[in-house]
N, CA, C and O of each residue as an XYZ file, in Angstrom:
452
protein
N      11.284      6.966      2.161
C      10.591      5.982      1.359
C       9.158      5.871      1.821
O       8.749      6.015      2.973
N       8.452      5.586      0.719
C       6.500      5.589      0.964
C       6.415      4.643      1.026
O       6.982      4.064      0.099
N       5.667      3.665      2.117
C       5.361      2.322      2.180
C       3.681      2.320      2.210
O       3.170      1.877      3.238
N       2.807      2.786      1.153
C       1.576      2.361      1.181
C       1.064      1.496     -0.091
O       1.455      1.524     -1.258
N      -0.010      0.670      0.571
C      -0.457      0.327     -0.773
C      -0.190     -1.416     -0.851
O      -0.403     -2.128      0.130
N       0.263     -1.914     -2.059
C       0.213     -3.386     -2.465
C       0.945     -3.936     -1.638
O       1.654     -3.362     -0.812
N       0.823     -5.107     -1.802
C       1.922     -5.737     -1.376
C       3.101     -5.780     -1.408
O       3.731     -6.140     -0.414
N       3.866     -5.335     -2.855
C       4.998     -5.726     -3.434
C       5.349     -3.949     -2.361
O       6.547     -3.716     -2.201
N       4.685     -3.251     -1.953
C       5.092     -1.964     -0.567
C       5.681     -2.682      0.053
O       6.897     -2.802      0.202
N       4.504     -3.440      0.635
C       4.653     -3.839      2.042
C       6.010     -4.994      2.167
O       6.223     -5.646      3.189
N       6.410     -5.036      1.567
C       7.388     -6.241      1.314
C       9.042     -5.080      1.259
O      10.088     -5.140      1.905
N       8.523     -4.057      0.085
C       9.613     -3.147      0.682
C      10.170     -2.119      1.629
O      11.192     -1.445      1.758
N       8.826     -2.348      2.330
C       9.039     -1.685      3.765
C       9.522     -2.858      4.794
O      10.102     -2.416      5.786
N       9.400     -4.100      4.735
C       9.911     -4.799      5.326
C      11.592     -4.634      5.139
O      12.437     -4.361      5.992
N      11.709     -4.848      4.002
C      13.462     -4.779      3.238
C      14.101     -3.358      4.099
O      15.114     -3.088      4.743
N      12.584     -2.527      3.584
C      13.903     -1.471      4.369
C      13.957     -1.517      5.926
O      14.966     -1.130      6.516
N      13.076     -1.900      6.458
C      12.981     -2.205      7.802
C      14.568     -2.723      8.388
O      15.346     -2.142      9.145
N      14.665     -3.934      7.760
C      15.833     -4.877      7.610
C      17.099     -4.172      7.637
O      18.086     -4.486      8.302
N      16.985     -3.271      6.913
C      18.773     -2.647      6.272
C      18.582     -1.943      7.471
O      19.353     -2.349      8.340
N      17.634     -0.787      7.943
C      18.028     -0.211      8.808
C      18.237     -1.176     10.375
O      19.185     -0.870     11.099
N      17.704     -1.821     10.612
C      17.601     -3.010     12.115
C      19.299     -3.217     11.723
O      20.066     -3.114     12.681
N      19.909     -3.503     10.354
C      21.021     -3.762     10.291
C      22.228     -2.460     10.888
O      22.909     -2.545     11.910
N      22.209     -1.451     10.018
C      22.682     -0.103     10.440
C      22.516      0.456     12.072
O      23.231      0.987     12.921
N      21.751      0.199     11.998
C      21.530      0.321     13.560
C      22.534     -0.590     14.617
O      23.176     -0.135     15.563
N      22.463     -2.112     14.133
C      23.375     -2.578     15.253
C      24.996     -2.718     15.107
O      25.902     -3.139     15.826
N      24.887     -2.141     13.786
C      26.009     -1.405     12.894
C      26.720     -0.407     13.765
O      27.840     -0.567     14.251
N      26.010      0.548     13.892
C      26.205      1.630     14.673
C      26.319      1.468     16.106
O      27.403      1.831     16.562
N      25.408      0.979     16.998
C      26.124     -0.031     18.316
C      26.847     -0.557     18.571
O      27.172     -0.525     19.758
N      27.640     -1.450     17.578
C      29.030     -2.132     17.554
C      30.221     -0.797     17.594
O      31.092     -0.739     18.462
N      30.039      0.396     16.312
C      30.649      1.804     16.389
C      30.686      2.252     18.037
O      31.743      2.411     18.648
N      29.506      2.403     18.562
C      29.349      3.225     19.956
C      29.771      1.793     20.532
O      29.650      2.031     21.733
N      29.976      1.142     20.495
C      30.452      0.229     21.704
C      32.363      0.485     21.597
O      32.984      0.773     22.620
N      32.889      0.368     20.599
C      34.006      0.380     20.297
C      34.774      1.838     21.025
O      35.661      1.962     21.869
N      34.086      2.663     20.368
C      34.072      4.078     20.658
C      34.344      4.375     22.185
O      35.340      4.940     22.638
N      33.158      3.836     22.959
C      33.384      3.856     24.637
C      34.846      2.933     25.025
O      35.387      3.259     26.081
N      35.269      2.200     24.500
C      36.246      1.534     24.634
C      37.696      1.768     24.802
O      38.622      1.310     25.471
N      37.399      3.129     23.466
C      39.096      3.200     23.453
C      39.292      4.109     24.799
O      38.398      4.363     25.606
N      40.803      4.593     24.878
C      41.176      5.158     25.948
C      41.388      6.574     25.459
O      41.749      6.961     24.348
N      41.081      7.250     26.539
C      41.604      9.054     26.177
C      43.120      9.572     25.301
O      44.346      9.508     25.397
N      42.209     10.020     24.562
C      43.304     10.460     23.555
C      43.644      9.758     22.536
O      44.680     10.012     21.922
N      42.905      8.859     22.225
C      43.468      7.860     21.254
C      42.955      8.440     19.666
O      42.124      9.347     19.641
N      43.398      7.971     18.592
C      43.141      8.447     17.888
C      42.217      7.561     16.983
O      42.205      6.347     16.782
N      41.309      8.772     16.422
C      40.433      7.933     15.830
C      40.186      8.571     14.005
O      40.412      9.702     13.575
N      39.769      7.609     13.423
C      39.703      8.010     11.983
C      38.423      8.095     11.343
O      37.581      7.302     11.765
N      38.118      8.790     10.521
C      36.425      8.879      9.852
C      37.062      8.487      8.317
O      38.133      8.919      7.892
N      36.152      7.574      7.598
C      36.354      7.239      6.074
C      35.568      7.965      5.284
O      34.444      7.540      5.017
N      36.066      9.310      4.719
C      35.591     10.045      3.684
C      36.115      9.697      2.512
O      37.286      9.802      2.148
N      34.851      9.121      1.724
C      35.118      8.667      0.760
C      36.484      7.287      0.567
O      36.205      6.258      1.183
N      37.645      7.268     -0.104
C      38.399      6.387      0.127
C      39.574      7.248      1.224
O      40.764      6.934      1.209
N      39.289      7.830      1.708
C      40.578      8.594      2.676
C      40.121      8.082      3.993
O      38.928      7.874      4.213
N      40.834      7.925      4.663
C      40.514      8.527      5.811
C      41.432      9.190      6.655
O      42.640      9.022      6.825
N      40.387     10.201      7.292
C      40.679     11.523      8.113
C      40.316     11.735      9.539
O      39.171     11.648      9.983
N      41.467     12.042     10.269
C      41.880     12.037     11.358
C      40.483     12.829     12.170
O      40.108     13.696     11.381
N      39.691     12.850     13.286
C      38.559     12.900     13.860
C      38.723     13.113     15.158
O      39.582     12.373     15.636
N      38.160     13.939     16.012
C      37.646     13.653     17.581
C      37.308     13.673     18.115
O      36.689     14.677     18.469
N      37.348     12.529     18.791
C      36.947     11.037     19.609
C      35.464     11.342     20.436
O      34.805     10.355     20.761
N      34.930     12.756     20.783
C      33.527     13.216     21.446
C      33.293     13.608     20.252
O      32.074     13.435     20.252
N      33.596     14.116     18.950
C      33.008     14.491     17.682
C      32.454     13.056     17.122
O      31.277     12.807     16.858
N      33.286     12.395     17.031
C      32.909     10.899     16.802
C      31.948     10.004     17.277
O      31.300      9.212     16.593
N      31.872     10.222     18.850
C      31.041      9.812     19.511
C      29.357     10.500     19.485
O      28.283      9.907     19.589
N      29.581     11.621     19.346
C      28.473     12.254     18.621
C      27.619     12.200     17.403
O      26.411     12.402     17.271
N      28.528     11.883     16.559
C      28.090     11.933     15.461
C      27.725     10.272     14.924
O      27.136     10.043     13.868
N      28.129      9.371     15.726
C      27.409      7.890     15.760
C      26.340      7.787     16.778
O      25.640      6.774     16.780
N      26.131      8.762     17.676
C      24.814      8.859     18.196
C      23.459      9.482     18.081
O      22.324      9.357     18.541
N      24.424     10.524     16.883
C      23.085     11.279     16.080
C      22.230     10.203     15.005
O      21.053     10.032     14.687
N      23.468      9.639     14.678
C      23.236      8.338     13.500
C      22.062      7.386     13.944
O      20.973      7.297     13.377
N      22.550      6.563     15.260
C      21.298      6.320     16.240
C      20.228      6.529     16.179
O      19.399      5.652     15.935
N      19.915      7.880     16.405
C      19.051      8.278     17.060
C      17.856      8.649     15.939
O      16.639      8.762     16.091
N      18.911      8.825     14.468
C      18.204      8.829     13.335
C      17.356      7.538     12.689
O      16.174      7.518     12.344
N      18.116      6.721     12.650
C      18.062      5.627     12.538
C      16.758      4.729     13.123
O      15.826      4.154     12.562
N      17.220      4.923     14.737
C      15.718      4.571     15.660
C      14.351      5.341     15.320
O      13.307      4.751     15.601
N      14.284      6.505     14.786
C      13.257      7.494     14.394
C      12.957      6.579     12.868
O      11.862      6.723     12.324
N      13.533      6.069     12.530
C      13.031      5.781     10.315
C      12.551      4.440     11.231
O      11.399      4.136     10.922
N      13.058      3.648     12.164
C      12.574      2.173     12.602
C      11.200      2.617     13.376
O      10.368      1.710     13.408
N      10.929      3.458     13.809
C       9.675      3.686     14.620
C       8.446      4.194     13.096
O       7.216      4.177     13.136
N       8.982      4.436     12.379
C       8.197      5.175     11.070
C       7.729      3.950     10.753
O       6.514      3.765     10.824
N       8.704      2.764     10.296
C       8.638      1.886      9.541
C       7.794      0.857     10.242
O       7.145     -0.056      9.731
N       7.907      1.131     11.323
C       7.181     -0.417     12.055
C       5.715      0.374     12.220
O       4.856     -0.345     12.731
N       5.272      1.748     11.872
C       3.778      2.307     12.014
C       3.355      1.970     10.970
O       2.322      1.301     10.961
N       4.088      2.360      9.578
C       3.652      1.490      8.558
C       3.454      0.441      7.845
O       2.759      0.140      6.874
N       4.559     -0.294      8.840
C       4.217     -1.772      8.807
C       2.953     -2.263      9.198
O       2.266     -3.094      8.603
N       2.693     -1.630     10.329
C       1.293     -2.099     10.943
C      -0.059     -1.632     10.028
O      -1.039     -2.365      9.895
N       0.044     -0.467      9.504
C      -0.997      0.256      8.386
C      -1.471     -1.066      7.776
O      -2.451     -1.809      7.731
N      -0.105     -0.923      7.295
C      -0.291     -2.194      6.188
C      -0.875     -3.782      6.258
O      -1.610     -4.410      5.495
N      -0.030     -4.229      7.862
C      -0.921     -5.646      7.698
C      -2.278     -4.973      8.388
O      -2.967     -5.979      8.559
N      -3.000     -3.928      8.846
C      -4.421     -3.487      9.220
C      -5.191     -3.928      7.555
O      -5.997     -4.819      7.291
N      -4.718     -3.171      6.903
C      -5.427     -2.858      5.258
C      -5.418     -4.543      4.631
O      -6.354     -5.072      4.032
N      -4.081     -5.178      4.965
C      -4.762     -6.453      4.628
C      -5.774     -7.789      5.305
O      -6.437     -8.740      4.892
N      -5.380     -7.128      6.634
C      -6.271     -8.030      7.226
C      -7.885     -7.427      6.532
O      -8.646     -8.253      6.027
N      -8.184     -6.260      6.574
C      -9.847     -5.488      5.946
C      -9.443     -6.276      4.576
O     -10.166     -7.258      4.406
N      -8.878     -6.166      3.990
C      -9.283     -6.682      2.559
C      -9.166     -8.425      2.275
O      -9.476     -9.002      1.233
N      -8.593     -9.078      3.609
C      -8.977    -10.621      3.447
C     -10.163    -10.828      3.860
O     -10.771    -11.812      3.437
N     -10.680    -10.063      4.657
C     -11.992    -10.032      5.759
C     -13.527     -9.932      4.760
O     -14.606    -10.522      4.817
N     -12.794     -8.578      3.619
C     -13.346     -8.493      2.846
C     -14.093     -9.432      1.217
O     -15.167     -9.446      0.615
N     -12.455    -10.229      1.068
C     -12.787    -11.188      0.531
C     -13.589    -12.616      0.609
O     -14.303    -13.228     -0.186
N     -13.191    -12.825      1.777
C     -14.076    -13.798      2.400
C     -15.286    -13.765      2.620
O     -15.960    -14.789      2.514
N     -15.852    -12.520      2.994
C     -17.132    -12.686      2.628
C     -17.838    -11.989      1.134
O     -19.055    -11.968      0.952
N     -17.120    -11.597      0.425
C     -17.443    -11.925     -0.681
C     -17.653    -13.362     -1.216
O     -18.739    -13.817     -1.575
N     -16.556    -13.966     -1.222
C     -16.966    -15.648     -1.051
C     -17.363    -16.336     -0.589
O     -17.216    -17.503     -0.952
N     -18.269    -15.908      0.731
C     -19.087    -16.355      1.301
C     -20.705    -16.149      0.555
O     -21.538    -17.035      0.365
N     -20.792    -14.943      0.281
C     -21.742    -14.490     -0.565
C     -21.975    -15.670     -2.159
O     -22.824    -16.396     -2.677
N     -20.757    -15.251     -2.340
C     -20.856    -15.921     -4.221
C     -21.131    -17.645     -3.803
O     -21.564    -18.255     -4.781
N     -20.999    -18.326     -2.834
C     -21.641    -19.592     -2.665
C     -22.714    -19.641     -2.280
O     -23.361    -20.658     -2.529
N     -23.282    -18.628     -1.569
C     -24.468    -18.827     -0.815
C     -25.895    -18.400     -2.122
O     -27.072    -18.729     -2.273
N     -24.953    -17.553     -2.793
C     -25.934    -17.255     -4.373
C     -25.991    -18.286     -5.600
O     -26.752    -18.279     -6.568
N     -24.555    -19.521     -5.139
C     -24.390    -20.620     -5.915
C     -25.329    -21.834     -5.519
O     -25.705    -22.758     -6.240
N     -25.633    -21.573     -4.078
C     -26.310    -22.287     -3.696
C     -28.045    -22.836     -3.700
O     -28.694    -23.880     -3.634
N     -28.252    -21.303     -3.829
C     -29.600    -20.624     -4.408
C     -29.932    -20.809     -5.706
O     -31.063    -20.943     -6.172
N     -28.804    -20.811     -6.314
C     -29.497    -20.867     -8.080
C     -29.045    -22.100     -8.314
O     -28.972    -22.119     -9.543
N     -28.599    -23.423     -7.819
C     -28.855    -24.548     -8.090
C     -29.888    -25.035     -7.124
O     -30.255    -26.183     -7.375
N     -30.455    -24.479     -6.092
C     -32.180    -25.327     -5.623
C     -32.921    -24.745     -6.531
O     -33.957    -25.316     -6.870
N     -32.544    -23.423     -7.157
C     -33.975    -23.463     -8.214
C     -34.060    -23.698     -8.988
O     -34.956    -23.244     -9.700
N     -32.983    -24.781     -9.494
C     -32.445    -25.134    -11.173
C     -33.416    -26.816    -10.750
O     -33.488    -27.715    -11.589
């Protein structure tokens, strides 16, 4: 996902920010569970509505690749998060003294009125 630009971006880079911060501790609760069980135990993966029998270092792997993916889109997202409030802080900075201007020219053409 592209997070540049307006606001109504920056708002959905927050959202997605969110889902993933969620998935993520999603996936920690998985790897916590995971370290838990005992050798040999059996574990299941949900493909689609089935689920299918899995193992348990395949499993553990493959919720740490998830991780690790996961932490990589949250490090993306929080650079472009920052882009973004940079570009608005320049364009409030910007406005303001535009409106600093348009009074100070309001000010001028009523002493010479």
């Amino acid at each position: 996902m592209k997070c540049r630009g307006s606001y109504g971006e920056y708002q959905k880079c927050l959202s997605t920010r969110q889902q993933l911060d969620a998935q993520l501790n999603e996936n920690g609760l998985v790897k916590d569970e995971l370290v838990r069980l005992e050798e040999g135990a059996t574990v299941y993966k949900m493909i689609g509505p089935v689920l299918v029998k899995q193992d348990q270092d395949e499993a553990k792997q493959t919720v740490q690749k998830r991780i690790d993916y996961i932490s990589e889109q949250l490090k993306k997202h929080d650079c472009l998060i920052k882009d973004l409030e940079k570009k608005q802080d320049s364009h409030r900075e910007n406005l303001q003294k535009l409106q600093h201007q348009f009074q100070q020219s309001q000010v001028k053409a009523a002493t010479r009125a």
